[in-house]
C-alpha positions as CSV (number, residue, x, y, z in Angstrom):
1,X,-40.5,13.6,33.1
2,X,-39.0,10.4,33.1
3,X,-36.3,12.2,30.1
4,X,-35.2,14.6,32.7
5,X,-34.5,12.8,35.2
6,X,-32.3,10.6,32.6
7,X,-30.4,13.4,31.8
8,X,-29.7,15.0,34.8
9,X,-28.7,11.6,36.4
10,X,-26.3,11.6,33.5
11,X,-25.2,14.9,34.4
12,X,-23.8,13.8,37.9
13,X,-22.0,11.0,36.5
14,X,-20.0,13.5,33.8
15,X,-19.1,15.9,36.8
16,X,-17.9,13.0,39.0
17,X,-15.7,12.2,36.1
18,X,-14.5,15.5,36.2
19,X,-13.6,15.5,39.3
20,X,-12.0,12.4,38.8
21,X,-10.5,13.4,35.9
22,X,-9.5,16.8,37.6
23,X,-7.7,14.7,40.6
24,X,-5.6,12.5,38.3
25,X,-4.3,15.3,36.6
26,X,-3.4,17.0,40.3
27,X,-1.5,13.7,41.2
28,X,-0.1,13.4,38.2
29,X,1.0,16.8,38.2
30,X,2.3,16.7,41.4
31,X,4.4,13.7,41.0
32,X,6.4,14.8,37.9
33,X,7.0,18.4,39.8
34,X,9.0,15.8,42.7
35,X,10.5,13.8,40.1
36,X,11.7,17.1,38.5
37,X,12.7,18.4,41.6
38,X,14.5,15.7,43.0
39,X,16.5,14.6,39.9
40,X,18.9,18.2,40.0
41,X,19.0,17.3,44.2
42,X,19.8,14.0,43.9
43,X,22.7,15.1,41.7
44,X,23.9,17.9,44.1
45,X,24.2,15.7,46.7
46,X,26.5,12.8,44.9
47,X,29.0,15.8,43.7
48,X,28.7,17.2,47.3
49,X,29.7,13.2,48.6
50,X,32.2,12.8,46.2
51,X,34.1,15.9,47.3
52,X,34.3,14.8,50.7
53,X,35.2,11.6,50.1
54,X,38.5,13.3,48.0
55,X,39.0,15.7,51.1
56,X,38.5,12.9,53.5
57,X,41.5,10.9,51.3
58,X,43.6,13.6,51.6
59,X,42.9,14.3,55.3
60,X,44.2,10.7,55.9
61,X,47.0,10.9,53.5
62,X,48.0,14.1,55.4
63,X,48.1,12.4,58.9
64,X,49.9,9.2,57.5
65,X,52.4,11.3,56.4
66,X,53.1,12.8,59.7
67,X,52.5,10.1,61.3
68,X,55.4,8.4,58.7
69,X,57.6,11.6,59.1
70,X,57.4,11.3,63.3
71,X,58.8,7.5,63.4
């Protein structure tokens, strides 16, 4: 009697390690699908800034020039 309760008291402690083991996976899995989808985004958006930041120079060279060009 006292053997099976031994081993079913085991048994519970194995399947909360499962489900331990189960929820660190999850996480883990989780957090390399974000740090695979924000590495591609991150880069998107510094080409996206550093097209602007070429239009926005030429914007201003565009209006200093007329404004040179009015005087």
């Amino acid at each position: 009697m006292a053997e099976e309760n031994k081993t079913s008291g085991q048994g519970d402690q194995n399947q909360g390690d499962v489900v331990k083991g189960d929820f660190s996976t999850i996480l883990i899995g989780v957090g390399t699908l974000l740090d695979s989808t924000m590495a591609p985004i991150s880069k998107v958006v510094a080409q996206a800034l550093d097209s602007l930041t070429v239009v926005a120079k030429q914007i201003l060279e565009g209006v200093s020039a007329s404004l040179g060009n009015k005087k």
